[in-house]
TIKOLTOR-885604 format. One record per residue (C-alpha): y, z, x. Coordinates in pm, 1 decimal, decimal comma. Each point is the difference from the previous one (the first is absolute). Layout:
<pts>
{{Y; Z; X}}
...
</pts>
This chain:
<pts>
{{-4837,5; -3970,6; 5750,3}}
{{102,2; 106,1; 327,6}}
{{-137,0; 344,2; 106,4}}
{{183,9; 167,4; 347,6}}
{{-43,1; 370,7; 133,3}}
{{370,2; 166,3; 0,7}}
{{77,8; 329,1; 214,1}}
{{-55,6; 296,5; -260,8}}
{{334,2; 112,7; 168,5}}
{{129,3; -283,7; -155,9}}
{{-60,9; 32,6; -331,9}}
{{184,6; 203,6; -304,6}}
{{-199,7; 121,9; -297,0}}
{{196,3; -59,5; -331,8}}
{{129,2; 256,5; -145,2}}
{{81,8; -176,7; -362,2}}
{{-363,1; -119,0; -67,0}}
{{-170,2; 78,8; -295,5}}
{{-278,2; 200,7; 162,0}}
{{62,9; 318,9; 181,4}}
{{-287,0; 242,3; -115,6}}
{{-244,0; -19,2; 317,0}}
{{-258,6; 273,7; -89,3}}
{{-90,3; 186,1; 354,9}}
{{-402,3; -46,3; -26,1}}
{{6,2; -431,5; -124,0}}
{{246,1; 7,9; 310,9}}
{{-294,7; 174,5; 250,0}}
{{-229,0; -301,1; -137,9}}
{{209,0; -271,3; 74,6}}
{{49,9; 110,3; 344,3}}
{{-350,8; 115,9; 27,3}}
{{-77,8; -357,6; -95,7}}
{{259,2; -204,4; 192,9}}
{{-111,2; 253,1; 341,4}}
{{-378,1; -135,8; -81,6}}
{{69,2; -367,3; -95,2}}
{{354,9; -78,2; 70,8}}
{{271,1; -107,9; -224,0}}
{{-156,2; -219,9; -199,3}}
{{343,9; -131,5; -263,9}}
{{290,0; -62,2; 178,1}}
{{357,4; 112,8; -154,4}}
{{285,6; -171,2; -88,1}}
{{350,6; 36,2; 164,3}}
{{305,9; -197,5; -42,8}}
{{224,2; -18,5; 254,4}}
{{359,5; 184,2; 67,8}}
{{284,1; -6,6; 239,3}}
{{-55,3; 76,3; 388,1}}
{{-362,1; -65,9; -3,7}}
{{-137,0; 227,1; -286,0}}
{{-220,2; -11,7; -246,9}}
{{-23,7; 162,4; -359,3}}
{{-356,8; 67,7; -179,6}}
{{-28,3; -191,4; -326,1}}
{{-331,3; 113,5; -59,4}}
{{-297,0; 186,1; 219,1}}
{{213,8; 346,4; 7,0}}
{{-360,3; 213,3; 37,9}}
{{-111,4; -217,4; 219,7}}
{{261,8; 15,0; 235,1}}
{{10,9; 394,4; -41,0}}
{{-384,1; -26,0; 108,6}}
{{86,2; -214,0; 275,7}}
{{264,7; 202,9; 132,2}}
{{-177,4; 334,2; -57,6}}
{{-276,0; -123,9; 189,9}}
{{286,7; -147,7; 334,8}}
{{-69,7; -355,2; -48,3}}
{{275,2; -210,0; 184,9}}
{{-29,4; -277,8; -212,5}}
{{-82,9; -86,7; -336,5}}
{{-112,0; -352,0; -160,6}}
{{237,2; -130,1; -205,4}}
{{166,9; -289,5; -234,0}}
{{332,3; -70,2; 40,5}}
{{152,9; -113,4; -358,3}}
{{308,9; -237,1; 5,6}}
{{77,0; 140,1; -348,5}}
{{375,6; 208,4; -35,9}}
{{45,3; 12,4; -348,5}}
{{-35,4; 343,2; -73,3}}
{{-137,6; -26,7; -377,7}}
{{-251,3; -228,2; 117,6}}
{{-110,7; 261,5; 302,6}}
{{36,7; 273,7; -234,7}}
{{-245,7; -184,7; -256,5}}
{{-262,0; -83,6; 254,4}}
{{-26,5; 347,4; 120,9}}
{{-80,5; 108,3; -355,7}}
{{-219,9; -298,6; -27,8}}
{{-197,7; 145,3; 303,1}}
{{-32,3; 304,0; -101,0}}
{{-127,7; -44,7; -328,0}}
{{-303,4; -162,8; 162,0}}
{{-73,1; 314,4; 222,7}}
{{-123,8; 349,1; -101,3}}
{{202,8; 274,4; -54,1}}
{{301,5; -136,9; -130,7}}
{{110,0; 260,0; -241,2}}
{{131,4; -44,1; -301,2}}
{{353,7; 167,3; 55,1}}
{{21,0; -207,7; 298,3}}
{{-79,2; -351,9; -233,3}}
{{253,2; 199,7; -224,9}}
{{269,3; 20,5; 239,7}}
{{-24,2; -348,9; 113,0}}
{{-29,5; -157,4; -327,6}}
{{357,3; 233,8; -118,6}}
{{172,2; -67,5; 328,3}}
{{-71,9; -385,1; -10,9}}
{{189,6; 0,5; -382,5}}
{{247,2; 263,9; 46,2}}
{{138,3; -57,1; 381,4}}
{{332,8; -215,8; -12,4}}
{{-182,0; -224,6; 300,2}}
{{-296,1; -107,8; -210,9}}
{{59,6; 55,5; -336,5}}
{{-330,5; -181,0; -133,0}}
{{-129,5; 37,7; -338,0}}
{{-351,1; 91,3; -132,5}}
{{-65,7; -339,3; -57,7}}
{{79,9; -161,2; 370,8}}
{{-179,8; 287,8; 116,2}}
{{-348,2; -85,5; -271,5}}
{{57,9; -365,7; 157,6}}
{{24,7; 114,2; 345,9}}
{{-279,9; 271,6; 72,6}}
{{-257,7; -173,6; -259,5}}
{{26,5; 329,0; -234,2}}
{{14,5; 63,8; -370,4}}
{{325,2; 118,0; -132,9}}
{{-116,8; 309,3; -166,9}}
{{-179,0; 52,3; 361,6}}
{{387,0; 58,4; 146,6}}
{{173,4; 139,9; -297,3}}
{{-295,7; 250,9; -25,3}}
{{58,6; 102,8; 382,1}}
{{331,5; 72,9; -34,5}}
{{-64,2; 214,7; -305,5}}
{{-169,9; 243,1; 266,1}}
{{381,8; 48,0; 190,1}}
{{65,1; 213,4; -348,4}}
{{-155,7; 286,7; 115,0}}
{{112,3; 252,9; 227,1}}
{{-100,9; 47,2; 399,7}}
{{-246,8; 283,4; -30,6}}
{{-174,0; -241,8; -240,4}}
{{50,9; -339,1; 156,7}}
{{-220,9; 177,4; 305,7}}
{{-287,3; 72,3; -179,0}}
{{-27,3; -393,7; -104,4}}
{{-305,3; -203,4; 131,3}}
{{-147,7; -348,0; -16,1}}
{{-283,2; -33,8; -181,5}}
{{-128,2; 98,5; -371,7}}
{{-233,7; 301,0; 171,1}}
{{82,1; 299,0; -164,5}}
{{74,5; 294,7; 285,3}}
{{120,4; 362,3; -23,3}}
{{379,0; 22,9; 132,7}}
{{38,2; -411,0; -65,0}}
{{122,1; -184,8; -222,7}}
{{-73,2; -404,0; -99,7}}
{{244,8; -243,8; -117,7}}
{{-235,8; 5,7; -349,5}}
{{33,9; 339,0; -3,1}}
{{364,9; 45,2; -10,9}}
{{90,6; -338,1; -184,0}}
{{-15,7; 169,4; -334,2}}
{{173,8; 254,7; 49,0}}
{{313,9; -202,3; 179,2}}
{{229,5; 20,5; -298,2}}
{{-8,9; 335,3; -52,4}}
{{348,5; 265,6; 103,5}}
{{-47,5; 84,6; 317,5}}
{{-15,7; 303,8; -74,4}}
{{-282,7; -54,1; -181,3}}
{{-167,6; -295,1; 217,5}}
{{-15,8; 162,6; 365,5}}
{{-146,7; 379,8; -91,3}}
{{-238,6; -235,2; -242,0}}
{{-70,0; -217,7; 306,2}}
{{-99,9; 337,6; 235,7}}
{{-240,6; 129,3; -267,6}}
{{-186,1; -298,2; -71,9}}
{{-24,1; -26,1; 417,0}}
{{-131,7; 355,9; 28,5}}
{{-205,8; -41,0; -311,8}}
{{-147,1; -348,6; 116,7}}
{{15,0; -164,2; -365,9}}
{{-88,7; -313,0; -101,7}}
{{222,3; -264,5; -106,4}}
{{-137,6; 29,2; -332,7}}
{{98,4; 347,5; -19,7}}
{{310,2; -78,0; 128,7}}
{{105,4; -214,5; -317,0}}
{{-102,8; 220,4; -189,1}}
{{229,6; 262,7; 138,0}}
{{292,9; -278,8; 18,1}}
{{-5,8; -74,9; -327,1}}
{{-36,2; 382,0; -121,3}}
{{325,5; 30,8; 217,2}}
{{146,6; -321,2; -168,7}}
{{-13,3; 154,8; -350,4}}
{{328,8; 4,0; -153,3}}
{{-84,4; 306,0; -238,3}}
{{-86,8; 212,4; 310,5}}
{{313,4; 184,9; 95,2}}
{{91,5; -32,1; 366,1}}
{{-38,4; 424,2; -2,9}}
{{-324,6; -12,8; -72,8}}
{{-85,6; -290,0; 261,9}}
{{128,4; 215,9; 271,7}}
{{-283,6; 298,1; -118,3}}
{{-185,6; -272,8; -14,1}}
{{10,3; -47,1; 407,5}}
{{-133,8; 365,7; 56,5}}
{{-356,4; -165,2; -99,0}}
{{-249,7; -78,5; 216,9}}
{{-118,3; -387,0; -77,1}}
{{-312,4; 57,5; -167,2}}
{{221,6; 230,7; -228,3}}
{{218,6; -260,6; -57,9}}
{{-286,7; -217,7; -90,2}}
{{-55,8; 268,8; -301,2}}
{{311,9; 27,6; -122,5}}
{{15,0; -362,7; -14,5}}
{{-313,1; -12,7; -215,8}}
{{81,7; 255,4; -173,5}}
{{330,9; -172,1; -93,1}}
{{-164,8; -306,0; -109,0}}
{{-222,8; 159,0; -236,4}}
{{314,3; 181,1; -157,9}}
{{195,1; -310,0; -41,7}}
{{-287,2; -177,5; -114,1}}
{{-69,9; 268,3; -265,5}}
{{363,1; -46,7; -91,0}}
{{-4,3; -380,4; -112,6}}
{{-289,0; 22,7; -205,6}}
{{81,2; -178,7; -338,0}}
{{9,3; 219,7; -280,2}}
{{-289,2; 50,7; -233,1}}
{{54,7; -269,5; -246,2}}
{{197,1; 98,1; -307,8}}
{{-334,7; -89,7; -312,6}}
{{-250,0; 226,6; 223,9}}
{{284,1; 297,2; 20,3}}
{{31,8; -26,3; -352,3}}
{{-347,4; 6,4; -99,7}}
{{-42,4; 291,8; 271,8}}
{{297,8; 172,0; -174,1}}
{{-192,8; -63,1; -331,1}}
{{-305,1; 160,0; 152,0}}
{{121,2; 293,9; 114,7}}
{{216,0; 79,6; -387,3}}
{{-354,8; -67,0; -171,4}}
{{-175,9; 256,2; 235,4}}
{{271,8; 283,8; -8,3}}
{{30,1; -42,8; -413,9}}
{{-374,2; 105,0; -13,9}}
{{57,3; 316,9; 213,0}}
{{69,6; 290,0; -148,5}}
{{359,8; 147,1; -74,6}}
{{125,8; 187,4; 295,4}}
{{68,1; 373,4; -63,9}}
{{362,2; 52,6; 11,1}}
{{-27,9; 268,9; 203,6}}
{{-233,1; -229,0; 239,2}}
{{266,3; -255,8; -12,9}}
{{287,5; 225,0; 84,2}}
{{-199,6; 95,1; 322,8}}
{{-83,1; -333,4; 102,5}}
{{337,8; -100,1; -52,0}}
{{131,9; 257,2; 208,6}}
{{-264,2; -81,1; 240,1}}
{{132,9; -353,1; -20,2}}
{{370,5; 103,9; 76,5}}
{{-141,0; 173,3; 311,8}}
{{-217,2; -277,0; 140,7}}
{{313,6; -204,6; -57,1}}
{{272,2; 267,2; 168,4}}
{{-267,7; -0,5; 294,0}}
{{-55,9; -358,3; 29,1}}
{{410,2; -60,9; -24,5}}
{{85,2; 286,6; 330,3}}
{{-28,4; -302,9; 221,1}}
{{71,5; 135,5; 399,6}}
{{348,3; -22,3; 148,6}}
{{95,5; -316,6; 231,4}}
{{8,0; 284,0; 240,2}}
{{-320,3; 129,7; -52,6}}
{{-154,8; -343,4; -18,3}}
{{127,8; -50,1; 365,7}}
{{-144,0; 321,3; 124,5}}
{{-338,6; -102,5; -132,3}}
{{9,7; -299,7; 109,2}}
{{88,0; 71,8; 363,9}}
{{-280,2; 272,8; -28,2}}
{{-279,5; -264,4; -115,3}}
{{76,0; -246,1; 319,5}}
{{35,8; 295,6; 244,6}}
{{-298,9; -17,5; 180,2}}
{{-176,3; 359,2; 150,4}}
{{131,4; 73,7; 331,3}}
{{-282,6; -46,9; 273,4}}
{{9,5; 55,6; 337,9}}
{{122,0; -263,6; 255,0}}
{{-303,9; -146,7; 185,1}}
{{-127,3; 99,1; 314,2}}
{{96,0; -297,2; 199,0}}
{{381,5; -46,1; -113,4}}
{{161,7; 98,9; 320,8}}
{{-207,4; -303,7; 148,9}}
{{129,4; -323,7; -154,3}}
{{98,5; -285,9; 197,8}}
{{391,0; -137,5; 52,3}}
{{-49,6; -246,8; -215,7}}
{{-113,6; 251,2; -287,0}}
{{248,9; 287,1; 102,4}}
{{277,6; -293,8; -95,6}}
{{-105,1; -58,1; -345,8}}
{{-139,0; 366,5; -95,1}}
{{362,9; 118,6; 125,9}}
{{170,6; -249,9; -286,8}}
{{-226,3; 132,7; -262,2}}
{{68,1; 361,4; 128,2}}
{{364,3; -35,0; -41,1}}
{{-32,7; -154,7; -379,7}}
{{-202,5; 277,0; -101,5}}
{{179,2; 250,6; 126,6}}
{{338,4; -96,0; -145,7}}
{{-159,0; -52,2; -318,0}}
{{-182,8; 284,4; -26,7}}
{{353,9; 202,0; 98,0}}
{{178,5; -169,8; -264,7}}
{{-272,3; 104,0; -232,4}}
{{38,1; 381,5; 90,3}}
{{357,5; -0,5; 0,3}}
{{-2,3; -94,3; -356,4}}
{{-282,8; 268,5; -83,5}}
{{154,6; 221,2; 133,0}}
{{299,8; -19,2; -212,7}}
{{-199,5; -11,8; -285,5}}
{{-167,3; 379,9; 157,7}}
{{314,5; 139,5; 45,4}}
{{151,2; -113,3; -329,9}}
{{-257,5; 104,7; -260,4}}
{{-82,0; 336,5; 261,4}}
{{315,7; 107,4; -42,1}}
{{76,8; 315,1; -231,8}}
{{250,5; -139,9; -236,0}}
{{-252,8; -328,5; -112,8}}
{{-280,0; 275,3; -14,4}}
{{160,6; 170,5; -211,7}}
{{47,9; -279,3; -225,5}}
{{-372,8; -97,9; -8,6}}
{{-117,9; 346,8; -135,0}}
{{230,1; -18,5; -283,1}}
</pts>
């Protein structure tokens, strides 16, 4: 393997390789490092027309070494031209170096299957990079979610505030977007464990759950979540309970007969009153609250008290500023559509004509 120094003037960075998240600080290292001991992994080029080269692999490095005004950089030239084979070795590479994202393995795994020029399957691909199946399919279950997500995503299994996993967000994939991404934002802010997570996805999974009442659902913090999804599972699990079995109700039924035949006769003056008494309990039970009503409660329960804004909000970084801004913009349309509605409903029953009505 020949190794020859080529003018940096010379060379072309690729612009179609898998990898193009360089983060600013692992960039000062490497040329920190390279200043102190030289470059010590040459790149590899292939050569073009009129004396050219293009960069297969060793992008950062040849950002370091031109940041830094090296003339000429150590490299291999490759006699390879087939572009699926380049295109797999750069992926190849860069699954053996850190920071690698996973929406950039994501990218490259869809583009290799889905671009007319390569068209490989998931298959070839297991074959050809040495990985499992599930280890590509699961990648490009992560292209589901939307941009302001797909930024927050990390390598790694470390739970961090503002990040997200690929274990975090792999059971909640399936769900409507609408659904999946807001989910995907509160279990980032919240920094919930996977376990959690399921637990959530399969609370938002339930069929008897109307899709209403998993969009409240979303105004809960994770934690809160948690409960209701405890909650829920006690309730259901109340629910299929078998039924006392039929010889122990009828000896209870028994029971009870013998008892009340040795108390004494009830007054029927007693029994008219308890009867009436009865008919009340019943009328009150019965006056269950409108669907209207309902709603209003409900959206009163999950409002949380207003507090004020903390001292240092005027002092987040870019970064931050991006993300709070999306959140911002959800709340405040939904809390507009909210008071719109409210509204109506103020107007409607403050009016004279409905009051009116009521007193009568």
């Amino acid at each position: 393997m020949e190794i020859i120094n080529i003018a940096t003037d010379l060379i072309d960075e690729d612009k179609e390789q898998p990898r193009y998240q360089f983060a600013e600080e692992s960039l000062q290292e490497l040329m920190n490092s390279i200043e102190e001991l030289g470059l010590l992994s040459p790149i590899k080029v292939r050569a073009l027309d009129g004396g050219r080269y293009k960069i297969i692999y060793g992008n950062r490095r040849y950002k370091a070494c031109k940041a830094l005004g090296r003339a000429s950089i150590p490299c291999i030239v490759s006699a390879v031209t087939n572009e699926l084979d380049i295109y797999l070795e750069q992926i190849a590479e860069n699954l053996t170096r850190e920071g690698f994202s996973p929406i950039e393995e994501a990218e490259a795994f869809h583009k290799l299957m889905n671009d007319p020029k390569f068209s490989s399957s998931v298959k070839y691909l297991s074959s050809k990079l040495g990985k499992p199946e599930s280890y590509i399919k699961n990648k490009c279950e992560l292209l589901k979610f939307g941009n302001a997500v797909k930024k927050m995503i990390v390598g790694g299994t470390e739970i961090r505030k503002d990040a997200l996993t690929e274990e975090q967000l792999l059971p909640i994939k399936d769900l409507p977007l609408e659904h999946r991404d807001p989910l995907a934002k509160i279990i980032a802010r919240d920094e919930l464990p996977v376990s959690d997570v399921k637990k959530i996805a399969r609370l938002f999974k339930d069929k008897s759950i109307s899709s209403s009442t998993k969009d409240k659902l979303l105004y809960k913090s994770g934690p809160e979540l948690i409960e209701t999804w405890s909650v829920f599972e006690q309730n259901k699990a109340e629910r299929t309970k078998p039924s006392q079995p039929k010889a122990a109700a009828a000896k209870k039924e028994k029971t009870e007969e013998a008892q009340n035949s040795e108390l004494p006769a009830t007054p029927p003056a007693a029994a008219a009153t308890a009867t009436a008494a009865s008919i009340r309990s019943s009328e009150i039970a019965s006056a269950s609250p409108s669907p209207l009503e309902s709603k209003l409660r409900s959206l009163l329960t999950a409002l949380p008290a207003n507090t004020p804004l903390p001292a240092d909000w005027t002092q987040l970084p870019p970064e931050a500023q991006e993300r709070l801004l999306g959140d911002v913009h959800t709340l405040i349309d939904t809390l507009e559509k909210q008071l719109k509605e409210w509204r109506q409903v103020k107007e409607l029953y403050s009016s004279a004509p409905v009051a009116a009505g009521l007193q009568e």
